[in-house]
C-alpha positions as a printed NumPy array, in Angstrom:
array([[ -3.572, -31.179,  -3.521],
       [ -0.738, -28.325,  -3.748],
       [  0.084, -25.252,  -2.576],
       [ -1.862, -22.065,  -4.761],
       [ -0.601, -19.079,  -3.766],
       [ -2.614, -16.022,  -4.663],
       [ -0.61 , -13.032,  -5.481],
       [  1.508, -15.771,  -7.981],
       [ -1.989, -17.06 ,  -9.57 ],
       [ -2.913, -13.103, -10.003],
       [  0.349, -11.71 , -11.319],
       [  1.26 , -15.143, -13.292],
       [  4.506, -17.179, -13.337],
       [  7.2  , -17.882, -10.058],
       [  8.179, -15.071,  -7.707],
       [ 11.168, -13.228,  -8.973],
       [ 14.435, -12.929,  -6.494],
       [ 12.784,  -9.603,  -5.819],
       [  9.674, -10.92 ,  -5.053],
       [ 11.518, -12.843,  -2.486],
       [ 13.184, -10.545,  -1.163],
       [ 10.61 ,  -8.026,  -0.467],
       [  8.615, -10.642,   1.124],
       [ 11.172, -11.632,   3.464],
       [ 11.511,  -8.101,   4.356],
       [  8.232,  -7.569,   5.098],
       [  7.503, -10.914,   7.015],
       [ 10.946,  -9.797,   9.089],
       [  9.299,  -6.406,   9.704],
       [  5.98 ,  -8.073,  11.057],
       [  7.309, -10.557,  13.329],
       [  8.907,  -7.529,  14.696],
       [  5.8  ,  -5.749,  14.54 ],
       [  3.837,  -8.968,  16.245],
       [  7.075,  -9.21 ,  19.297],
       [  6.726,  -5.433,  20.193],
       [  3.215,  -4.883,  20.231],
       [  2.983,  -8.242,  22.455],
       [  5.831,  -7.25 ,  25.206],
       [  5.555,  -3.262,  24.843],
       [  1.828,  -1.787,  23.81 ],
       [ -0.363,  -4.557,  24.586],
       [ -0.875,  -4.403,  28.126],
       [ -1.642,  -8.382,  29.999],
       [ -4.42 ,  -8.491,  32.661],
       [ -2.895, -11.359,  34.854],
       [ -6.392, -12.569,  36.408],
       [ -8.095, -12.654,  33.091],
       [ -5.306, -13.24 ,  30.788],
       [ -6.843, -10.758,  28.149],
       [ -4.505,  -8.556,  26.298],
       [ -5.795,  -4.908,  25.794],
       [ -5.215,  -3.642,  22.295],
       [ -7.031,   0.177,  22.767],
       [ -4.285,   2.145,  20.748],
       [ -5.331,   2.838,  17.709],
       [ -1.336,   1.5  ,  16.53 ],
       [ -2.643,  -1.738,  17.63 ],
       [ -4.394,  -2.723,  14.167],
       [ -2.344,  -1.228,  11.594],
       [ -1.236,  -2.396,   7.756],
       [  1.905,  -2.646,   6.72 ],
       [  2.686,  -0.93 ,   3.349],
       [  5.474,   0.993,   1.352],
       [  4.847,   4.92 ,   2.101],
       [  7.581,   7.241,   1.2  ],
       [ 10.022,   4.779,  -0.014],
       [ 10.193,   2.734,   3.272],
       [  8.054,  -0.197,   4.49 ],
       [  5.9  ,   1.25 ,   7.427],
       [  2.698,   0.402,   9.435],
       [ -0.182,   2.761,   9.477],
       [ -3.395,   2.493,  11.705],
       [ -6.558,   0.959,  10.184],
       [ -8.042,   4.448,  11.208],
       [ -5.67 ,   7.005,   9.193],
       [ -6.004,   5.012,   6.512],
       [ -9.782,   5.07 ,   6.729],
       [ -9.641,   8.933,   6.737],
       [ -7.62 ,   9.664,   4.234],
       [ -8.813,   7.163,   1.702],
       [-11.822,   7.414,  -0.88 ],
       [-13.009,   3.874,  -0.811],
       [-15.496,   4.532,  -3.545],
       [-12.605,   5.667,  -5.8  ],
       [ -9.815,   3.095,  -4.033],
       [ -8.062,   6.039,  -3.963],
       [ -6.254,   8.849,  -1.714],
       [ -8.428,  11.709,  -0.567],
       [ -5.33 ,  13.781,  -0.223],
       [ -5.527,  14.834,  -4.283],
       [ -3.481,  14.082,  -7.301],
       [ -0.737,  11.353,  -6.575],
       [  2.161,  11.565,  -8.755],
       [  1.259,   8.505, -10.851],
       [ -1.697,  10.277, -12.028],
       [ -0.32 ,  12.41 , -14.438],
       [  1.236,   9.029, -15.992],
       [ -2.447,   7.587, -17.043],
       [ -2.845,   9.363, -20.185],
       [  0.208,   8.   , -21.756],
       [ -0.523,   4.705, -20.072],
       [ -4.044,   4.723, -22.192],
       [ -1.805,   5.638, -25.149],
       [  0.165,   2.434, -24.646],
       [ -2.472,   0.425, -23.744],
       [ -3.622,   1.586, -27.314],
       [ -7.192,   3.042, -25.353],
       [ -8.982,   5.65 , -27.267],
       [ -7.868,   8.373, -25.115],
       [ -6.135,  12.122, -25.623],
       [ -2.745,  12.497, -24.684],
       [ -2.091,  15.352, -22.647],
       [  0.555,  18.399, -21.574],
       [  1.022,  17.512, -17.909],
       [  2.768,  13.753, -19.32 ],
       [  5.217,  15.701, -20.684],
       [  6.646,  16.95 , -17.144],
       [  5.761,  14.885, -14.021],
       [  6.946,  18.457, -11.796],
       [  3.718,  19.925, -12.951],
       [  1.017,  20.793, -11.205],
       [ -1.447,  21.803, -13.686],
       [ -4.159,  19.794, -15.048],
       [ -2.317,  20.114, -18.643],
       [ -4.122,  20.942, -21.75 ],
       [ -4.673,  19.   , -24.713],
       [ -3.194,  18.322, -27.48 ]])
């Protein structure tokens, strides 16, 4: 038997010194998560030896949000995400505008549209 890591089997080939490194920044980040949540939130019951999670920071993800790595509660993510969509509730995310030249590249029968032209926009574009 050998080791079959998934993320490598989905994207294909070895992890990339970036790959690396962004994974050892993010298993740094939860160990620190893990050590603070277990000496500082989590409060121990002595006769029972339970540990009380209630806080709603107590189950949380750990993702990249506005250029940094940061944890965010299972339940903010649950309201502000369309799960039928896998998407943001919150509207239009920048990358959005990028999909109709992405199509065009991905040689998709699509129409290419004004908005590509300048990510600062806001309107729905027209097209061309």
């Amino acid at each position: 038997a050998r080791q079959n890591i998934l993320g490598h089997m989905q994207q294909g080939g070895w992890p990339s010194p970036f790959d690396r490194n962004v994974a050892t920044k993010m298993a740094a980040k939860t160990v620190n998560w893990l050590i603070e949540q277990l000496t500082h939130v989590a409060a121990r019951d002595d006769a029972s030896g339970t540990v009380h999670a209630e806080d709603p920071s107590t189950a949380t993800l750990l993702g990249m949000r506005t250029r940094a790595y940061r944890f965010q509660p299972v339940q903010e993510i649950k309201e502000e995400t369309d799960f039928t969509y896998r998407m943001s509730k919150a509207g239009c995310q920048w990358w959005m505008k990028l999909r109709s030249i992405m199509n065009i590249m991905a040689q998709h029968d699509s129409t290419y549209q004004v908005e590509g032209l300048d990510p600062t926009s806001l309107t729905d574009g027209e097209t061309v």
